[in-house]
N, C-alpha and C positions, 0 to 999 in steps of 0.2 A: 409650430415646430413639433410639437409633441405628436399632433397626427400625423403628419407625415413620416416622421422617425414609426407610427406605431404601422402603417402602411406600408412603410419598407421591411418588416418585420413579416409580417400578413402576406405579404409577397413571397418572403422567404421560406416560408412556413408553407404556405401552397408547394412551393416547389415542390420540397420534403415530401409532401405526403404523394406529392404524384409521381417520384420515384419508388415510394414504399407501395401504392394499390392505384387502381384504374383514375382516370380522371374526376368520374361520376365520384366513388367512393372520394378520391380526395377532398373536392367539394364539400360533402357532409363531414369530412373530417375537421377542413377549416371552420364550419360552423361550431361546430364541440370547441374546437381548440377557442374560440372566443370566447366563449363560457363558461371556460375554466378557466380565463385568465380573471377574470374577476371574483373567484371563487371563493378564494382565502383574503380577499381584500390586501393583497402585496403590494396594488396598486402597480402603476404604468414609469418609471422612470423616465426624465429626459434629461441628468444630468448626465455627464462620462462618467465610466467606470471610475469607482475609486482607485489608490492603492491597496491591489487586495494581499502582499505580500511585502517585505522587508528584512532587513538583518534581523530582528527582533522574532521573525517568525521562526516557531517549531511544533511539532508535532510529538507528542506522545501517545504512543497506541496501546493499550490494554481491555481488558474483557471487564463485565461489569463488574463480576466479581473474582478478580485477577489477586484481591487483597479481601481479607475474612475477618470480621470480629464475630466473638460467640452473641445470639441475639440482637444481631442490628444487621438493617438491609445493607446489602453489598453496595447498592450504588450510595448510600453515606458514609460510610468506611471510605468509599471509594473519594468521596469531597474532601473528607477529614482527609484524607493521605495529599492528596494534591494543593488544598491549601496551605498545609504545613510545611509542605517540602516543594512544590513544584509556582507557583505565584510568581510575578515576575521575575520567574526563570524558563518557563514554558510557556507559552500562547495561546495552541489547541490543543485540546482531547480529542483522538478519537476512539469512542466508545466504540467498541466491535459488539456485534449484532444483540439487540439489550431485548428482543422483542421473543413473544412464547416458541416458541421450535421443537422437533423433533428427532432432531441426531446433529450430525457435523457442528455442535458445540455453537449453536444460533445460526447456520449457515443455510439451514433447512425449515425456512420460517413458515410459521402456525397462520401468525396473522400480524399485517404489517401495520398497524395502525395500535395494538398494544402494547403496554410492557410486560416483562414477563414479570409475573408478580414474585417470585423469588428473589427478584434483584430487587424490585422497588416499584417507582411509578411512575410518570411523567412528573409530577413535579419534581421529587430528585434530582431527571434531569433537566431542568430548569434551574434548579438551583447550582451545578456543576456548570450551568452556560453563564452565572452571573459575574464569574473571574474570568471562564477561559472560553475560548471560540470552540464549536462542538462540531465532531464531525460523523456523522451517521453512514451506515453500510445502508442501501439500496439492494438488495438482491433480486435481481430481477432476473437470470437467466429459469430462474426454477423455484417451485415451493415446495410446501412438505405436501406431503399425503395423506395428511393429518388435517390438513387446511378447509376450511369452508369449501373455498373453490372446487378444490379436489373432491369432495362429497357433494357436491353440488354435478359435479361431472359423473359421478358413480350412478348418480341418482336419473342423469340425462336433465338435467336442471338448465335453462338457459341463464346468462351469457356464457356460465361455465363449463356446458356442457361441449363449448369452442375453444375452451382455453388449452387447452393441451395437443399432442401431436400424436396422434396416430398412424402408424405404417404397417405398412402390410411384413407376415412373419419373416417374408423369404427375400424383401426386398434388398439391393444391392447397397450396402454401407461402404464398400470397403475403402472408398476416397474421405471418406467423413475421420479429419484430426480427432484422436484420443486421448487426452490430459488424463487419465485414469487407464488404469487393468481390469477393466469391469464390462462386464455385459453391455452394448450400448440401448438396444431393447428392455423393457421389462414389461411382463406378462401381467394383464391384471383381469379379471372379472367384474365387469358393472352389470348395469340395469340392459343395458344391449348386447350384453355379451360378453365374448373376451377377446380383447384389446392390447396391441404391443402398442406401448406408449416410449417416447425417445427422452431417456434416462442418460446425459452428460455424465453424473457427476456420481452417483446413487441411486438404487431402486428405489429408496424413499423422498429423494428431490428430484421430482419430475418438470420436466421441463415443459417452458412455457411457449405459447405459440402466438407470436407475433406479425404472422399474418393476416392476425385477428384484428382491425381495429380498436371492437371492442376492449379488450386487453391491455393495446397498449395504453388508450385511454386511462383503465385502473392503473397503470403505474405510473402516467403520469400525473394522476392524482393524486398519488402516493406520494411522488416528489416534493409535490407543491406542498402536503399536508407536513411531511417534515421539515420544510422551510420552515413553517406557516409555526410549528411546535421547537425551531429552534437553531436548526443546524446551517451554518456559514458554509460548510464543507460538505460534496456529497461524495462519497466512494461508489463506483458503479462496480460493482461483485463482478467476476468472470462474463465480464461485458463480452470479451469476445469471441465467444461461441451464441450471441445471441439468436439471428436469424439461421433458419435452417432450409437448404434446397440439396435434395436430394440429388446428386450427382458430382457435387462440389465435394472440398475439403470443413464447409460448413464452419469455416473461423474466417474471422475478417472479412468478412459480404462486404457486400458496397452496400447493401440494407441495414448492417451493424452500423455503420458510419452513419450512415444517416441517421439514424434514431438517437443516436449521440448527438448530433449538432441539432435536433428538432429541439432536444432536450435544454441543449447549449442557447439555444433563441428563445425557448422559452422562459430561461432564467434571466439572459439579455433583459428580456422585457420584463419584465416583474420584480426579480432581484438581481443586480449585476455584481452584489456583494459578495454572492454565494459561490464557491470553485469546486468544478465538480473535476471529479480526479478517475482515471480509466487504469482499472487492474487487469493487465493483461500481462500474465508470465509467460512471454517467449522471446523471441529473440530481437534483436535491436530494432531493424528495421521496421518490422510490425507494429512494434512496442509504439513508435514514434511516428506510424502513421495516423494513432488517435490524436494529433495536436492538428491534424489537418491543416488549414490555412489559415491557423488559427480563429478558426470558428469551430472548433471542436472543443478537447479536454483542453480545462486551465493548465492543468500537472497531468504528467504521466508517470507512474512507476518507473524509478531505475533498477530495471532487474538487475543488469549487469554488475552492478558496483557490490553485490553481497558475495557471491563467488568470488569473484575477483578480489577482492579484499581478503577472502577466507585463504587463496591463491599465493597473496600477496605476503600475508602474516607466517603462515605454514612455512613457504619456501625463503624468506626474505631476502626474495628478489620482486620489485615492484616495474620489471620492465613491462610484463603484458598491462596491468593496469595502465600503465602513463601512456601505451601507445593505445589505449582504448579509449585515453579521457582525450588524449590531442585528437582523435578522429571525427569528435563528437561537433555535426555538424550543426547548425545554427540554429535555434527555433524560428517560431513564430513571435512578434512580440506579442508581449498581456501573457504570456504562456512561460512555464518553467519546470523543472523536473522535482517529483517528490523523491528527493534520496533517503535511502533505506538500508541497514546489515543484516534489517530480523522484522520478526513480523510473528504473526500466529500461526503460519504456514511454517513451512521448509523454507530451505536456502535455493532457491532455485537452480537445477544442473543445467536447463536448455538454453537461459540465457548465454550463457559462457559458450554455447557453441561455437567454434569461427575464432572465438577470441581466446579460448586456449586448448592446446593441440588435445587430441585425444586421451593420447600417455599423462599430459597433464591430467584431465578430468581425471582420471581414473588413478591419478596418484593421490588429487585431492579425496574422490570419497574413499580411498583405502586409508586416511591418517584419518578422515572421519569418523570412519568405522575403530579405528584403532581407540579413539579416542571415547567409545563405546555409544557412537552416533547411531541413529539408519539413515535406511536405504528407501523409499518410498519408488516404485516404476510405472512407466505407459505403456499403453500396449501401440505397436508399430502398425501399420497398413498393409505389411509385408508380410504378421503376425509374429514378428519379433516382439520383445520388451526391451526399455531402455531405462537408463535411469531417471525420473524426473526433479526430483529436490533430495535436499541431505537435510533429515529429522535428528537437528540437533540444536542443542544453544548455544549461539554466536559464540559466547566467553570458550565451551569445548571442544567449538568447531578450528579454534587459531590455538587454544591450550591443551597441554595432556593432564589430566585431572590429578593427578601425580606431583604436577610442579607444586613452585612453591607458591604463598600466597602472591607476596609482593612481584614475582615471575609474571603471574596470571593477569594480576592488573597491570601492570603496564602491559600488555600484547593488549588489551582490551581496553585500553585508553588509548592506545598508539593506532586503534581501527576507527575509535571514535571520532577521532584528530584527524581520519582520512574523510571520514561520512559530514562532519562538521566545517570542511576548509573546502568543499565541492562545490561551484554555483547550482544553487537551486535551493528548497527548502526542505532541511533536514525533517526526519522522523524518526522517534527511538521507540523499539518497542520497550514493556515495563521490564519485562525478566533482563535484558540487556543494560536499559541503565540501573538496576538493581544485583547486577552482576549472578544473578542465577545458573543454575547446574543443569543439566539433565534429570529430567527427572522419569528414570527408567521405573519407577512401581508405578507411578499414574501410567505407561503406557500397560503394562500388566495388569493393571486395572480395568482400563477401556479396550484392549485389542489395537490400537489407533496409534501408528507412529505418531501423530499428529500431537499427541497430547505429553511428548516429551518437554514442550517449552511449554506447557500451558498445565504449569503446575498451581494451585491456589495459595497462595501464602496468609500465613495466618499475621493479623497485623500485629502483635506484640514482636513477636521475635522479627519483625524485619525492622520493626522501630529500634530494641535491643542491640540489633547488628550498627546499624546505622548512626550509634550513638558510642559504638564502639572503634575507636579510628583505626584499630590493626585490624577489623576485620577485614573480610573481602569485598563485602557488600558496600563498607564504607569507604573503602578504596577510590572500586569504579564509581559508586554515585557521588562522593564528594569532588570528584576528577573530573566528571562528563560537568555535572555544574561548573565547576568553575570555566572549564571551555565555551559551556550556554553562554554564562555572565560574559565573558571578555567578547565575543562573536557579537552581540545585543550591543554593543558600544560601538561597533567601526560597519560605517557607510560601506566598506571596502567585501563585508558578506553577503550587501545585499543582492537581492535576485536581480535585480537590473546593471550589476558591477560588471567588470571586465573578466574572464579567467583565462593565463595564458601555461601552457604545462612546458617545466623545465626539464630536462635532462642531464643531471647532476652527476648523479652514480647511479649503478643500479638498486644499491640496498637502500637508498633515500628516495621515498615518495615528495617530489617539488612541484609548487605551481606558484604563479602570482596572482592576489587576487585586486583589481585597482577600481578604482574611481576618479573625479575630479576632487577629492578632499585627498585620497590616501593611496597609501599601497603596501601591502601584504605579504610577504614573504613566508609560503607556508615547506616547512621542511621537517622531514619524519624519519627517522633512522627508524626502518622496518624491519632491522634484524639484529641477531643477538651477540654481534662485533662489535666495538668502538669503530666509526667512520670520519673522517677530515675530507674536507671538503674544500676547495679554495672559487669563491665568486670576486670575479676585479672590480674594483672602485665598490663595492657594496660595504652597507656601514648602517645600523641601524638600534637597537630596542626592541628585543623580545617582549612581547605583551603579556608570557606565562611567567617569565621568571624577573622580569624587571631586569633583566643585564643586558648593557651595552655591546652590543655583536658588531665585531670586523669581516671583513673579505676571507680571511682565515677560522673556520669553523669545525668544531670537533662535536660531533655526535655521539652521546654515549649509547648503548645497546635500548632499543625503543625510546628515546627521547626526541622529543617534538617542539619545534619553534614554531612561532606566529613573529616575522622580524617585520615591523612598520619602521620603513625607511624615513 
């Protein structure tokens, strides 16, 4: 049984690479790819997959050192804060990029196989994986220029002196997708010369060249080695600008896909534990062509649901969200969506395409902006710019910093109650369930709208706030808890449940979420009215407030039911 399940695998895996390079090359590829399967001793699986997902599951995303004590490494401040407050109420971390780097905040990594010694070490993280399931960034579309590899290429070093992409100065980009307003070339001088190398993202994260065997080899080594050191969960970084052919739009290759499902089989066999998750910010369709046939991602980012929600709070009217969630066609099974409001990036504008009209967008980033947000852009093929995310924090991007406190949490509990009653499995970033600001000096600081949510908090005063019940801080995170706790008890969240979208009123976000045990009644009054409602024969038990609900329902201004019938 085992050989042959490992045969059908081997099979599969040949395919892979004879899509990716010539036959001949395939061949010696499958012989490495053997090689490495025994490398980290993961060993060969022949049971089924577990359950790698439940009502129980959540995600928390934060940086290593997202929380500060004076004198002690971030990532144990960072234990200390999650044991005390986060232990069966949260399931995974995932740590965003903990390793040495050179600009975009760990996103432009040095060397993938360290930690940065400012946060701490691998044990640390070891010790943060003994409560909670850990989940690691992969960046693989690019490294720093700082990186061995990259001196190894300056130098004409081999394998390195292959890893990267060279194009000629005058050559024809203009179909190649821009996620950025930047130069897509950058000029460099090495040992042969001078070289335009293909720069995505940054001059200083250079992009990696996947036509290489060699290469992809190193990262799928890298993969393995972070299993191998810990992580249940892999984030694949701006997966989909991976492979590059010059004449295309250079996102979503049929070559990108593949290297994801090489990836996805080679976890199959070795770890089936492990869910590897695909960050692609654009728009729906794309988004959800990495679940493949379900031999692709486990999870895919929900881009849509952060705008949309921001959309949803702003105008309180929830009609484009509900006809965006009833559209939302079937997966794959073994497969589910990571939901999300915030994250370390922006709020994404492209996913919202399609799904709200123009005038919309741009009603939304003008409250954004009001509300003393930015504006991050791409640049167009046409040599326009467009907008691409809104640099702000969730809690400013639905509040005016102006209101009042108890104003401000509820809008910011009443989005959480939208991201938490969705099938799939939630993710909160830290500044979000800790109800944080804008933090306009940190971007004055770095130049980087990027770094308005990715402020470092010192851990005294967030423990102080948090121990203070009128503040704001203790608001949202004593409110987003208690929704964790109730969601963690009903079969009815889980990723394998039913979800069906009602249409109630327009200011009340509705869905039912059911099982063979239970069923759910999730209902959100998204605006700042009292709303009445009338549902026939319905009769139930609010799980937030403990009162018995009739057919006749009065909503007060952001109040939210969970009614188990």
């Amino acid at each position: 049984m085992i050989y042959d399940k490992h045969n059908l695998y081997l099979d599969r895996v040949r395919n892979r690479f004879e899509k990716l390079y010539d036959k001949e090359v395939a061949e010696k590829c499958l012989r490495r790819f053997k090689m490495l399967v025994g490398r980290y001793e993961l060993g060969v699986y022949s049971h089924p997959n577990p359950e790698m997902w439940n009502e129980k599951t959540s995600y928390i995303i934060t940086y290593g050192d997202s929380i500060l004590e004076e004198n002690k490494r971030p990532l144990k401040t960072l234990k200390k804060f999650l044991d005390e407050y986060a232990i069966d109420k949260i399931s995974h971390v995932h740590i965003l990029p903990f390793f040495p780097y050179s600009s975009d905040d760990g996103f432009s990594v040095i060397h993938y196989r360290q930690i940065n010694p400012e946060l701490g070490s691998w044990s640390d993280i070891k010790d943060i994986g003994e409560q909670f399931s850990l989940m690691y960034d992969l960046v693989l579309n690019h490294v720093s220029r700082k990186s061995k590899w990259f001196t190894d290429f300056d130098e004409g070093i081999m394998p390195a002196k292959k890893f990267f992409i060279s194009v000629e100065k005058n050559a024809d980009l203009s179909t190649v997708t821009r996620p950025r307003n930047l130069p897509l070339l950058t000029k460099v001088t090495c040992k042969e010369g001078e070289k335009y190398l293909w720069t995505t993202f940054s001059e200083d994260q250079i992009d990696l060249n996947y036509s290489n065997p060699d290469l992809l080899f190193e990262m799928l080594d890298v993969l393995l080695y972070y299993i191998y050191m810990g992580a249940k969960s892999i984030r694949l970084d701006a997966i989909a600008y991976l492979w590059k052919k010059i004449g295309t739009s250079c996102v979503h290759l049929l070559e990108t896909h593949e290297v994801v499902k090489l990836m996805r089989d080679l976890l199959d066999l070795v770890a089936p534990d492990v869910t590897i998750i695909t960050e692609t910010n654009v728009p729906q369709k794309d988004n959800f062509s990495y679940f493949g046939e379900g031999d692709e991602a486990h999870m895919v980012y929900q881009f849509p649901l952060p705008p949309l929600t921001v959309h949803t709070l702003q105008c309180g009217d929830s009609k484009a969200l509900m006809k965006w969630a009833a559209s939302l066609e079937k997966i794959p099974p073994k497969t589910t969506f990571f939901n999300f409001l915030s994250s370390h990036d922006g709020i994404g504008v492209v996913p919202a395409t399609g799904l709200l009209s123009p005038e919309e967008i741009d009603k939304m980033i003008q409250t954004v902006i009001t509300h003393k947000g930015l504006i991050s852009y791409k640049a167009n093929s046409n040599g326009t710019n467009s907008p691409y995310e809104m640099n702000v924090n969730f809690l400013d991007a639905i509040s005016h910093p102006d209101e009042n406190i108890d104003l401000r949490a509820k809008k910011m509990l009443s989005a959480q109650f939208i991201l938490l009653s969705f099938i799939g499995v939630p993710a909160i970033y830290i500044h979000s369930l800790l109800g944080s600001v804008n933090d306009l000096e940190g971007v004055k600081k770095t130049g980087r709208n990027r770094s308005i949510n990715r402020e470092k908090l010192d851990y005294s005063k967030v423990v102080e706030a948090l121990n203070n019940p009128e503040s704001l801080r203790s608001k949202i995170f004593s409110g987003i808890i208690k929704l964790l706790e109730i969601r963690q008890q009903h079969k009815a969240f889980s990723t394998e449940s039913e979800q069906k979208i009602l249409n109630i009123h327009s200011a009340v976000f509705s869905l039912v979420r059911s099982c063979p045990e239970e069923e759910i009644t999730a209902l959100n009054n998204i605006s700042d009215k009292e709303v009445s409602i009338s549902i026939a024969d319905f009769k139930g038990t609010d799980l937030i407030s403990g009162q018995e609900i009739g057919h006749e329902i009065k909503l007060n201004p952001y109040q939210y039911m969970w009614i188990k019938k």
